[in-house]
C-alpha positions as CSV (number, residue, x, y, z in Angstrom):
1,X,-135.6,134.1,-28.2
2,X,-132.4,133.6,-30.0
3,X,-129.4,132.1,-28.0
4,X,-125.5,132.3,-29.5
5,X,-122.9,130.4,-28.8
6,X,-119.3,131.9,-28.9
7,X,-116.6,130.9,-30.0
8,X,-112.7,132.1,-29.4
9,X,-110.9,132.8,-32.5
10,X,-113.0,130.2,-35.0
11,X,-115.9,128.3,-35.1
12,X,-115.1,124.8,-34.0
13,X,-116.0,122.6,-31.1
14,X,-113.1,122.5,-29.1
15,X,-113.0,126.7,-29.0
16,X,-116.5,127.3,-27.2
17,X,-116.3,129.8,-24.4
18,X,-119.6,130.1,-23.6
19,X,-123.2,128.7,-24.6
20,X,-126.9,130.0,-24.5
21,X,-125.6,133.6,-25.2
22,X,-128.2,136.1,-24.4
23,X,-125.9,139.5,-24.4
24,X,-122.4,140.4,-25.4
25,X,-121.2,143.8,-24.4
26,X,-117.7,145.0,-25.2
27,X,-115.6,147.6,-23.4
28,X,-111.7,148.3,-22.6
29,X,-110.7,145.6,-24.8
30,X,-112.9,142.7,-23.3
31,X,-116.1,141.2,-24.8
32,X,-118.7,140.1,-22.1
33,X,-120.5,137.0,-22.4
34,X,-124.1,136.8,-20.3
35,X,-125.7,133.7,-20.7
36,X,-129.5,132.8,-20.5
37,X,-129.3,132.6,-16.5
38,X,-127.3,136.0,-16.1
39,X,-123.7,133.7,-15.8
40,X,-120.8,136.3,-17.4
41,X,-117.6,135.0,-19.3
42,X,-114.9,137.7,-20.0
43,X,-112.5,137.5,-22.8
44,X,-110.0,139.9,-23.8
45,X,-110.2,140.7,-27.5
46,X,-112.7,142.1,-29.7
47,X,-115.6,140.9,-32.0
48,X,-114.6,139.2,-35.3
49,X,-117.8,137.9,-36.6
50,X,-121.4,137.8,-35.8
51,X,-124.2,135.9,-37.3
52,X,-127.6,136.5,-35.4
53,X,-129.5,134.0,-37.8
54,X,-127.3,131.0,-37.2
55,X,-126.3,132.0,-33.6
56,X,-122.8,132.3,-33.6
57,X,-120.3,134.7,-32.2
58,X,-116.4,134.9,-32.8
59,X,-114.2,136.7,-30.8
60,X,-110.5,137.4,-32.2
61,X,-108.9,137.1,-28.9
62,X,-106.0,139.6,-28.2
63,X,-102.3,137.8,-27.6
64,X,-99.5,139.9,-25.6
């Protein structure tokens, strides 16, 4: 099983939204985060950069 963890904007520490990432799904501008135990983070923005090998999801997030 391979588990993400994302991140808003860039991959550091201090800009994790959500561990053990299972599914994203994007729609209307927001990216959908289900972890492991079906627990959902929404964030408005889009998907920057994926990397399914080393588990890691960015998402650009939009600013009004």
């Amino acid at each position: 099983m391979c588990l993400s963890t994302a991140y808003l904007n860039e991959k550091k520490e201090d800009t994790i939204v959500a561990r053990y990432v299972a599914q994203v799904k994007c729609a209307d501008g927001k990216v959908v985060l289900s972890d492991i135990i079906g627990v959902e983070t929404e964030v408005v923005g889009s998907i920057s950069f994926i990397d399914l090998e080393g588990g890691t999801v960015v998402i650009k997030a939009d600013v009004a």
